[in-house]
C-alpha positions in Angstrom: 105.1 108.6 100.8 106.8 108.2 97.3 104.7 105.5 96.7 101.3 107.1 97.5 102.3 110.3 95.2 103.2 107.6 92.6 99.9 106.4 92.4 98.4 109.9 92.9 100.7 110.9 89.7 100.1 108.1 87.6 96.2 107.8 88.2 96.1 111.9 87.4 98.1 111.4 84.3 95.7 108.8 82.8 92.7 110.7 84.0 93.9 113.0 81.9 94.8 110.2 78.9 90.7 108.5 79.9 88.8 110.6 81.8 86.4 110.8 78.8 84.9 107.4 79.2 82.8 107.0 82.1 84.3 103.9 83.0 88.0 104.6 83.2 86.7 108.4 85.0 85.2 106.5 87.7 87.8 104.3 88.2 91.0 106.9 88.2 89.2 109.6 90.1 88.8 106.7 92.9 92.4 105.9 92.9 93.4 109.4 92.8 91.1 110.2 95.9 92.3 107.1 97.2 96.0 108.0 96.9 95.1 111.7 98.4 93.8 110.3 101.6 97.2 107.8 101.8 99.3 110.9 101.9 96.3 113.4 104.2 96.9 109.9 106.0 100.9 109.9 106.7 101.1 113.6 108.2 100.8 114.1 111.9 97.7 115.1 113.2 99.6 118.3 115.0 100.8 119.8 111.7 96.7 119.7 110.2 95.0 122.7 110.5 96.6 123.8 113.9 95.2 127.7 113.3 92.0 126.0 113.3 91.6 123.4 116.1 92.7 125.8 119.2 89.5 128.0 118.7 87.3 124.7 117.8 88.5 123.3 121.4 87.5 126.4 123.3 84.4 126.8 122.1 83.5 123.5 123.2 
């Protein structure tokens, strides 16, 4: 988890340093996204939107 917020940090600090070239923009906002779905990743499917999923299953 400290790893994945590493990267999540580091890629949003020099998309803030580079985001003005294309290039580098394309590049950082994929890591960044990447990083993002490592942590969305590592929590437990029970603790993600359980207000949500209750209703979704009855209505089904």
């Amino acid at each position: 988890m400290f790893i994945a917020f590493g990267i999540e940090g580091v890629g949003i600090y020099y998309l803030y340093l580079w985001g003005h070239d294309p290039f580098w923009f394309v590049l950082l906002s994929g890591l960044v996204f990447f990083a993002w779905g490592e942590i969305y990743g590592q929590i437990p499917n029970h603790q993600r939107g359980s207000a949500v999923w209750p209703k979704a299953q009855r209505r089904c």
